[in-house]
C-alpha positions as CSV (number, residue, x, y, z in Angstrom):
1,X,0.0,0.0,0.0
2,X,1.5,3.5,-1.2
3,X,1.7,5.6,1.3
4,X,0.7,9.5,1.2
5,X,2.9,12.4,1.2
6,X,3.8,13.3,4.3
7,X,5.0,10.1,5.9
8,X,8.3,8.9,6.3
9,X,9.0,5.1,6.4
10,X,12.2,5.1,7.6
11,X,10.4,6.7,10.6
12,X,10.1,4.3,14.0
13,X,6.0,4.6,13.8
14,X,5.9,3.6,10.2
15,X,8.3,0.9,10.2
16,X,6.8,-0.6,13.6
17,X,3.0,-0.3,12.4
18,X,4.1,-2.3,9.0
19,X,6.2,-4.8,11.1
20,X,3.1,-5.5,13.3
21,X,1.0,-5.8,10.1
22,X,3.2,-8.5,8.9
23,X,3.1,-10.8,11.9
24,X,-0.7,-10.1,11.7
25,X,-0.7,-10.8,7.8
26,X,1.5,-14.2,8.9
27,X,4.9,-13.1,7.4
28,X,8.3,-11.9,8.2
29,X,8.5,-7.8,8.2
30,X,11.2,-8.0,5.1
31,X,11.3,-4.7,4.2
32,X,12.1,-1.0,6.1
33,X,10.8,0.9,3.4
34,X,14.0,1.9,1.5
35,X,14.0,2.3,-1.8
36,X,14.6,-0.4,-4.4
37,X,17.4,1.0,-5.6
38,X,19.1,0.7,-1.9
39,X,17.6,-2.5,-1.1
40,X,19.7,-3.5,-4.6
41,X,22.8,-1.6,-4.4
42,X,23.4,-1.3,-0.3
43,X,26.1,-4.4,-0.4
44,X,27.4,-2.7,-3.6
45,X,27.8,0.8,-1.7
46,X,28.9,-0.2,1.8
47,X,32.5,-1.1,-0.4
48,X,32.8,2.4,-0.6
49,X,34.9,5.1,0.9
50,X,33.0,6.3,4.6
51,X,32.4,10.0,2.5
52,X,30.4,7.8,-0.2
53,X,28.3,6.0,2.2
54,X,27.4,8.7,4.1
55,X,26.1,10.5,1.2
56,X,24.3,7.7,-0.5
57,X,22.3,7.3,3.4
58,X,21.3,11.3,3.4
59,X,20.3,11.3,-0.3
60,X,18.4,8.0,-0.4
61,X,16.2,9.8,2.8
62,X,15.0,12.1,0.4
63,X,12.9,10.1,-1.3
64,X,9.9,10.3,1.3
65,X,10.7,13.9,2.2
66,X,8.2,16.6,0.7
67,X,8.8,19.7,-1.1
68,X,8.6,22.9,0.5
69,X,5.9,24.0,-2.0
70,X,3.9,20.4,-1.6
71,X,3.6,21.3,2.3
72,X,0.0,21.9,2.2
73,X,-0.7,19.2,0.8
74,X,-0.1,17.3,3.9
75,X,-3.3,15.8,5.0
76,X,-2.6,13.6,8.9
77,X,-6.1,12.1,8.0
78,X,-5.0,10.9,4.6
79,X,-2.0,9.6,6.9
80,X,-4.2,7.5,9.7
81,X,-6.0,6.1,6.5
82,X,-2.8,4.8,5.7
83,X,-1.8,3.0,9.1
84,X,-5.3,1.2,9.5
85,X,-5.0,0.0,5.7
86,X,-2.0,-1.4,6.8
87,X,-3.8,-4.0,9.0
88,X,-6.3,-7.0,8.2
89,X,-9.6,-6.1,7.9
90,X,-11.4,-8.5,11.3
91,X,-12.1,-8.4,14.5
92,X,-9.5,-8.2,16.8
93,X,-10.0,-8.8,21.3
94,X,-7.3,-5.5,22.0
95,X,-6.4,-2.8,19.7
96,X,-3.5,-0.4,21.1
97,X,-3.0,3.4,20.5
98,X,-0.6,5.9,21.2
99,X,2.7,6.0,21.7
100,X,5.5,4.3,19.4
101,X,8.1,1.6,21.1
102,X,9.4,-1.3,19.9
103,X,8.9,-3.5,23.0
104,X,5.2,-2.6,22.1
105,X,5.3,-4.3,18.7
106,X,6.0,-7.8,20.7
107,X,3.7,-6.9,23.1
108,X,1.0,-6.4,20.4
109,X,2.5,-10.1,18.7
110,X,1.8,-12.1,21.7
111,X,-1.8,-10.7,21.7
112,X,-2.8,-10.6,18.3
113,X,-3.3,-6.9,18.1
114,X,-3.0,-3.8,16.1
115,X,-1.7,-0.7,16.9
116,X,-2.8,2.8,15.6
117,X,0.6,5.5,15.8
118,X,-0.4,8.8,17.6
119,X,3.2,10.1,15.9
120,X,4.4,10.1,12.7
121,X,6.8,11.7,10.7
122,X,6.6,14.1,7.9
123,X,10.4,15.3,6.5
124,X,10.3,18.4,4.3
125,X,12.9,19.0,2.1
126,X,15.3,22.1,2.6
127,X,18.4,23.9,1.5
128,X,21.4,26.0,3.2
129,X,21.1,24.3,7.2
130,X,24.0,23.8,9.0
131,X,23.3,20.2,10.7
132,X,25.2,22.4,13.6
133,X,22.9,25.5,13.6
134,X,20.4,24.4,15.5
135,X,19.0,28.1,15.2
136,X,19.5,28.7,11.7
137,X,16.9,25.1,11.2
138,X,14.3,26.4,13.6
139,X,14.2,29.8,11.8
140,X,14.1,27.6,8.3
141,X,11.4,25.2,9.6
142,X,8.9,27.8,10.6
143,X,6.7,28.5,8.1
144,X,6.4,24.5,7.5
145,X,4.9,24.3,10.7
146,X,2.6,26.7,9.9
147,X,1.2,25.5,6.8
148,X,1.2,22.0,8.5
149,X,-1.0,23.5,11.6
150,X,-3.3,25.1,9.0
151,X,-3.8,22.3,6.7
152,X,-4.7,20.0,10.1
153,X,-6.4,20.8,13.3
154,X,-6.2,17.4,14.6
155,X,-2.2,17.2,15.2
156,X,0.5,18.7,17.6
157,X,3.4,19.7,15.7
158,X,7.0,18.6,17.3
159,X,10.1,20.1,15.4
160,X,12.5,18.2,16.0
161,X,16.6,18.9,15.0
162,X,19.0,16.2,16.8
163,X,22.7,17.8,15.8
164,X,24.3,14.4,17.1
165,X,22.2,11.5,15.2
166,X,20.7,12.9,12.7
167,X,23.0,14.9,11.2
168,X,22.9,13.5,8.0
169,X,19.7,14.1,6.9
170,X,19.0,17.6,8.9
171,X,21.3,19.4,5.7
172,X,18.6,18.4,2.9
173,X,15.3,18.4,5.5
174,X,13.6,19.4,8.3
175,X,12.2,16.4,10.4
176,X,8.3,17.5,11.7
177,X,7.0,15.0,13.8
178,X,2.8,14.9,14.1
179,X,1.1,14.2,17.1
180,X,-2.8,13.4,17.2
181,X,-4.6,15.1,19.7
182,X,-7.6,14.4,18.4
183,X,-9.1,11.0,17.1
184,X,-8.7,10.9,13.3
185,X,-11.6,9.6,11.7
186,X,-10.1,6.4,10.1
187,X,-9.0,5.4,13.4
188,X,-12.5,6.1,14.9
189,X,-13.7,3.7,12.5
190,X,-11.3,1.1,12.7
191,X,-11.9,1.0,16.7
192,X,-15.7,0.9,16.3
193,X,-15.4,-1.7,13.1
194,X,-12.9,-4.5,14.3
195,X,-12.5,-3.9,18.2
196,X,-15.0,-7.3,19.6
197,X,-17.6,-6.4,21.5
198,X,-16.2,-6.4,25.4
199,X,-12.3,-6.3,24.3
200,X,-9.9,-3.4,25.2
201,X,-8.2,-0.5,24.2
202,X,-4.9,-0.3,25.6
203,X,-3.6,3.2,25.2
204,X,0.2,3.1,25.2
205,X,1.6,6.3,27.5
206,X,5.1,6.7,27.4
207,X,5.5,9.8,29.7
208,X,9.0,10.7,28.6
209,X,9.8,14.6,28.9
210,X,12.5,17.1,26.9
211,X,12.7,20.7,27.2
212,X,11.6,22.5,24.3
213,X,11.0,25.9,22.6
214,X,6.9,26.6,22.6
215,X,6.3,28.2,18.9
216,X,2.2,27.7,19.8
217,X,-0.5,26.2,21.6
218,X,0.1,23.1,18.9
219,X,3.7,23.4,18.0
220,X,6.9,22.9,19.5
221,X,10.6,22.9,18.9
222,X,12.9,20.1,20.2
223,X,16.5,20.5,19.9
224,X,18.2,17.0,21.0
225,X,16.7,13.1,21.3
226,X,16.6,10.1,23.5
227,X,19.9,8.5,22.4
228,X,23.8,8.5,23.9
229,X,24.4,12.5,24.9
230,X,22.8,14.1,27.6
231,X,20.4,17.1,27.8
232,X,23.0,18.9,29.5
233,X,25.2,18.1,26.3
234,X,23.1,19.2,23.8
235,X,22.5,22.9,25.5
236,X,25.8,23.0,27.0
237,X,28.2,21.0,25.5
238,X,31.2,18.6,26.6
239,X,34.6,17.7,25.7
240,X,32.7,14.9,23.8
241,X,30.5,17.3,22.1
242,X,33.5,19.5,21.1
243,X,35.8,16.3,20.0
244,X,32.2,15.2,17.7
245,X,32.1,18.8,16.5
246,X,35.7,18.7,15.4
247,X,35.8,15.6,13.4
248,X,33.7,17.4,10.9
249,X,35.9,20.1,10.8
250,X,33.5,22.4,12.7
251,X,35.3,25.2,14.7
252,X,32.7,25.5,17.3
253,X,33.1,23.8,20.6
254,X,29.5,23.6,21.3
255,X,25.5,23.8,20.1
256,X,23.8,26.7,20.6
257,X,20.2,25.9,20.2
258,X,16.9,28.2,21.1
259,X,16.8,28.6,24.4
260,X,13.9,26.3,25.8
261,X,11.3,28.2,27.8
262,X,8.5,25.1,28.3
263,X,8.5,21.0,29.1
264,X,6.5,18.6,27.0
265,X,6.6,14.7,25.8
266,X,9.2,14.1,23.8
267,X,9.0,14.1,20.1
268,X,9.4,10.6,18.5
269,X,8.7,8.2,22.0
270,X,6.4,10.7,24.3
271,X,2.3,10.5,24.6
272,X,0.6,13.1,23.9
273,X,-2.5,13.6,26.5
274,X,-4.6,15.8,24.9
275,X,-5.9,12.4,22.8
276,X,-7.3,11.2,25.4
277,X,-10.5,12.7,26.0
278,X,-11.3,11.5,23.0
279,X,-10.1,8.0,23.3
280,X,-11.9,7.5,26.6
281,X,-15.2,8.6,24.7
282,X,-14.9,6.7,21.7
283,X,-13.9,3.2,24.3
284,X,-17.2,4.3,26.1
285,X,-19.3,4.3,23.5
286,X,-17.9,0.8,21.9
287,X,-18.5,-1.1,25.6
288,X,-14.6,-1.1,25.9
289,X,-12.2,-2.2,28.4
290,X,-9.9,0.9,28.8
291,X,-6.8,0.5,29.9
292,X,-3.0,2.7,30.3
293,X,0.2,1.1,30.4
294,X,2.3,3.8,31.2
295,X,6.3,3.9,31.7
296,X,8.3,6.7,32.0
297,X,11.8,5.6,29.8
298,X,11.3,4.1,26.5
299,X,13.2,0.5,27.5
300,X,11.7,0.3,30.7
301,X,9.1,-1.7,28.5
302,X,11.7,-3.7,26.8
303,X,12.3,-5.2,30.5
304,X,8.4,-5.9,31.2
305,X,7.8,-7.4,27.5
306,X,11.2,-9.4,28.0
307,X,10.4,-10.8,30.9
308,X,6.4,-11.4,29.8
309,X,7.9,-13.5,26.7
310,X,10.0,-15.5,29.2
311,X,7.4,-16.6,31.8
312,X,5.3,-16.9,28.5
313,X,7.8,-19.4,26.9
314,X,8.1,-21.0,30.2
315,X,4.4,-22.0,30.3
316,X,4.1,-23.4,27.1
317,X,7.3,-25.8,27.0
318,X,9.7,-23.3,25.5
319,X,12.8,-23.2,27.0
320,X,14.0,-19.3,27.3
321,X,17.6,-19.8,26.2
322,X,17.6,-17.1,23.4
323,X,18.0,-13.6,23.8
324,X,17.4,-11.3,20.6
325,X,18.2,-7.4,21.2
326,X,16.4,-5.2,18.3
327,X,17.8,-1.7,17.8
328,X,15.9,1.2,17.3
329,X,13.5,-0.3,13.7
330,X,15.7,-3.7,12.9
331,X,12.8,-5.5,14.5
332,X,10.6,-8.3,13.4
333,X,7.5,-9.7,15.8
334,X,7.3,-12.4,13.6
335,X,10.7,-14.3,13.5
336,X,11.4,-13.2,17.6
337,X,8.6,-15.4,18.0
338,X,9.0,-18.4,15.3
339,X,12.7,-18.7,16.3
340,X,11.9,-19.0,19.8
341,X,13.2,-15.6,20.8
342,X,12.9,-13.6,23.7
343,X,12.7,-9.8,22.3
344,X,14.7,-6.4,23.6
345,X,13.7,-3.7,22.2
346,X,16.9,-0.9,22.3
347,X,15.6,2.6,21.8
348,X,18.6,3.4,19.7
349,X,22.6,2.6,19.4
350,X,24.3,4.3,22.2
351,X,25.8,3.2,25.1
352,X,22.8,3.9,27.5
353,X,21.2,0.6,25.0
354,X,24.3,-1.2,26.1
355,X,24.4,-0.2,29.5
356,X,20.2,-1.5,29.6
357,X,20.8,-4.7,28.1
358,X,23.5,-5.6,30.7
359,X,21.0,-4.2,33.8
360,X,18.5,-6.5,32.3
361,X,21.4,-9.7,32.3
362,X,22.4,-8.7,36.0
363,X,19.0,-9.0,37.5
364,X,19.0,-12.9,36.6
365,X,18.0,-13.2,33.4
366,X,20.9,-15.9,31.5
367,X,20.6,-16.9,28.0
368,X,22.9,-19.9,26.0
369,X,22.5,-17.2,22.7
370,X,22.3,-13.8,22.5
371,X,22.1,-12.0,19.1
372,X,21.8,-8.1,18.2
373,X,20.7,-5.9,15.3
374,X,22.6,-2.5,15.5
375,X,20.8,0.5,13.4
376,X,23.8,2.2,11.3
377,X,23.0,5.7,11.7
378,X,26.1,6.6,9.7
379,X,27.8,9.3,12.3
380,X,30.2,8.3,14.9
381,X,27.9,10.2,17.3
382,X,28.3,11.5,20.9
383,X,27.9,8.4,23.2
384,X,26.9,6.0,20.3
385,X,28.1,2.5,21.7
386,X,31.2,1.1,19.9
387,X,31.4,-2.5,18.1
388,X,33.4,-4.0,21.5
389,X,30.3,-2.5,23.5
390,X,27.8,-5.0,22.0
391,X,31.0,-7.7,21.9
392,X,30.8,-7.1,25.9
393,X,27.1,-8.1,26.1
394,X,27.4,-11.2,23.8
395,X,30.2,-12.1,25.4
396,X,27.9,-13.3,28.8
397,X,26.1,-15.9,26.5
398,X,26.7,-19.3,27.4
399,X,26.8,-20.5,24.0
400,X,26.8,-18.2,21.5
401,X,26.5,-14.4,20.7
402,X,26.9,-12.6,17.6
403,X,25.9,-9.1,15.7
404,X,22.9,-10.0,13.3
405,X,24.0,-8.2,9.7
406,X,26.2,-5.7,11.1
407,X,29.7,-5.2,8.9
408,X,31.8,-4.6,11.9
409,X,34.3,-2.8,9.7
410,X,32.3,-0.2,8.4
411,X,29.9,0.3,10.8
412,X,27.9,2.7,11.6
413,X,28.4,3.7,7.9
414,X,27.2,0.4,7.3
415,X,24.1,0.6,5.0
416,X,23.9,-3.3,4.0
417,X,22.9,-4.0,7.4
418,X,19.3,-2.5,6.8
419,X,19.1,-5.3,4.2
420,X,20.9,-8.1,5.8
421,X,19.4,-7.9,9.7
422,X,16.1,-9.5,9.0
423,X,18.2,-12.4,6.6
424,X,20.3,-12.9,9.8
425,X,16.9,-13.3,11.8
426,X,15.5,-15.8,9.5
427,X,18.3,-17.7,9.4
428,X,18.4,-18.0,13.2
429,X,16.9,-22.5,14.2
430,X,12.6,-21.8,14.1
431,X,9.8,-23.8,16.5
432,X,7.6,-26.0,14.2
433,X,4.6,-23.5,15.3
434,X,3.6,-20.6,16.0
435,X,2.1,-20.3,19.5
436,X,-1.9,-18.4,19.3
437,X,-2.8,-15.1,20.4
438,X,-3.2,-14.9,24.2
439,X,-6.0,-12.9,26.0
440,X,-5.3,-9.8,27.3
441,X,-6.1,-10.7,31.1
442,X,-2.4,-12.4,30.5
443,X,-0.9,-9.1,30.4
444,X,-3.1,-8.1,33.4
445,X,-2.3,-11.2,35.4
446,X,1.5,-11.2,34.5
447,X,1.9,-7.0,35.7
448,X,-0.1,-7.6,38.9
449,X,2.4,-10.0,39.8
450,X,5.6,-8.3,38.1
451,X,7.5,-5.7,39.8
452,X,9.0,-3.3,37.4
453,X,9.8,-0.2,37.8
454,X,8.3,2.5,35.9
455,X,5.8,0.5,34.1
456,X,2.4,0.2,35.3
457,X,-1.1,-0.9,34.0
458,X,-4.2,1.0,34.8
459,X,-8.1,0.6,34.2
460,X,-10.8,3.5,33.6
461,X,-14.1,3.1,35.0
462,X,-16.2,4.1,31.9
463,X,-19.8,3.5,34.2
């Protein structure tokens, strides 16, 4: 299904909705959305010099960005159309909505459900931005946010410019990230078609926070994102920042960004509340079961979905020997469960990904494999984890632990990995079968009993 302008599926919603969709369609999630022409020539390309790669992964970005002139053109409800296309067409016991994570995908998996994005991406194309001018790109993106805002009063606008891991792209576009807070009317539908009679609504609330710079009631700019620097980094730099800032030849020591004067979710992983009103009316009115799983940090549901898989495994006769660590979008719901997998989700590639998986190993948790995907972002970035970083996590399997696609060499340059990750997956030993959707009360059973901190599920009384 072609997707409308103003998407991005190199985006973490759109590449986690159509990985969902697979499992729910039976199949492997093969694809991330590149282009053909890098699907074909990414082994060809990652032969080349670092200077050639890095170019070929900005330019080949620009294929889902829009023109500046195409702007109003933008519709979020031609968008939402899109996502619930994605899915079968039935009735399903849970439908989720709201905010992306990865951990959520196997969540969704185990249950047999969909889930409907409240973000999404839309890159516009621009001209003349310093990746390192954080001002100059908020000055630049302005009018795009207006003209998104006027075309579509159902969306929160998040501007976001990451100097560190995004660098790439940010000199050909401007990355606009579109929140609903209100109920598009495709999803409306979707939730009163195929949600059964008596099933739930889970409404995913990551409650992660970033400074920002308010431009409106509906519009933000966020310099920064969840990866290896800190806040205090990004606004007031580090020997790191100024080392990262001279390997490109840059002769400033530090970013100097819009000053933030406001708090808010964060762009890409935060929930934004002013959908709900709406979603507690609509799971009224269809006899729902509402209910919130909440958690504050992106991976803390890596650790409650991990751990759900495990006891999950445990109860059917699986033993929970393999451990499969998905970074950032290299994820796939359906081989994690047809090899037998136990899933962590990392939010990106930076140490603080490392530094989670190995928490989650020294609380008890002791696999005979581990394997990781690594997303290639291209930039040596400020506190991106190195190649012996993940080597230090496989190296506490009992058996046997290896990088799934990942050229050591040329990583993070390393664009064949976005084609080989899910090959390395499918290759992995599979079950004979595919275990069947359990009911939600599993989820409620499992967190009434699991102590984990940050995460926690909630009901609404909708009497």
């Amino acid at each position: 299904m072609k997707p409308p302008a103003g998407i991005a599926l190199f985006d973490s919603a759109a590449t986690m909705a159509r990985s969902l969709a697979s499992f729910l369609h039976g199949r492997p999630f093969r694809s991330l959305g590149e282009p053909w022409i890098t699907r074909r020539l990414a082994p060809v390309l990652n032969h080349l010099p670092k200077p050639a790669r890095r170019g070929f992964f900005a330019l080949s970005s620009l294929t889902y960005a829009v023109s500046p002139k195409k702007v109003n053109s933008v519709s979020s409800d031609e968008v939402a159309e899109w996502f619930v296309g994605l899915y079968p067409q039935r009735r399903y016991p849970v439908i989720a909505i709201g905010s992306s994570n990865g951990a959520l995908m196997h969540l969704c998996a185990a249950l047999g459900a969909p889930w409907l994005p409240q973000t999404f991406l839309t890159p516009v194309r621009h001209t003349g931005v310093d990746p390192d001018d954080p001002q100059k790109g908020f000055e630049v993106g302005m009018p795009v946010v207006e003209k998104l805002l006027a075309r579509n009063k159902n969306v929160a606008i998040h501007y976001m410019h990451d100097s560190n891991q995004d660098r790439l792209v940010l000199r050909h576009m401007g990355l606009f990230r579109q929140k609903f807070i209100r109920l598009p009317p495709a999803y409306r539908r979707f939730i009163e078609t195929n949600l059964e009679p008596g099933g739930t609504l889970l409404i995913v609330d990551c409650q992660l926070q970033w400074p920002v710079r308010r431009i409106s009631n509906d519009a933000v700019f966020q310099f920064g994102g969840v990866g290896g620097a800190s806040l205090d980094e990004y606004y007031n730099g580090s020997n790191r920042v100024e080392a990262y800032l001279k390997s490109f030849g840059d002769k400033r020591s530090k970013w100097d960004p819009p000053a933030a004067d406001d708090q808010t979710v964060e762009a890409e992983w935060g929930f934004e509340p002013g959908l709900m009103p709406d979603l507690l009316s609509i799971g009224q009115a269809a006899g729902a079961n509402i209910r919130t799983l909440s958690f504050e940090q992106p991976e803390q549901l890596s650790v409650f979905v991990a751990d759900f898989y495990r006891k999950w495994y445990g109860r059917i006769g699986i033993p929970p020997k393999r451990l499969l660590a998905e970074s950032f979008m290299l994820l796939d719901p359906w081989l994690a469960l047809k090899t037998g997998s136990v899933p962590f989700w990392l939010v990106f590639n930076a140490k603080p990904s490392v530094d989670a998986l190995h928490d989650y190993l020294n609380d008890g948790a002791a696999f005979d494999d581990i394997f990781i995907t690594v997303f290639p972002n291209g930039v040596e970035a400020v506190g991106q984890a190195t190649i012996s970083d993940w080597q230090g996590v496989l190296d506490r399997a009992r058996n046997r632990g290896d990088l799934l696609g990942v050229d050591r060499d040329r990583f993070p340059a390393d664009l064949a990995t976005m084609v080989r990750y899910s090959k390395a997956i499918e290759a992995l030993p599979k079950r004979a079968a595919m275990p069947g959707a359990l009911p939600f009360r599993k989820v409620e059973e499992f967190a009434s009993n699991h102590s984990q901190a940050g995460v926690s599920l909630t009901g609404y009384d909708t009497a």
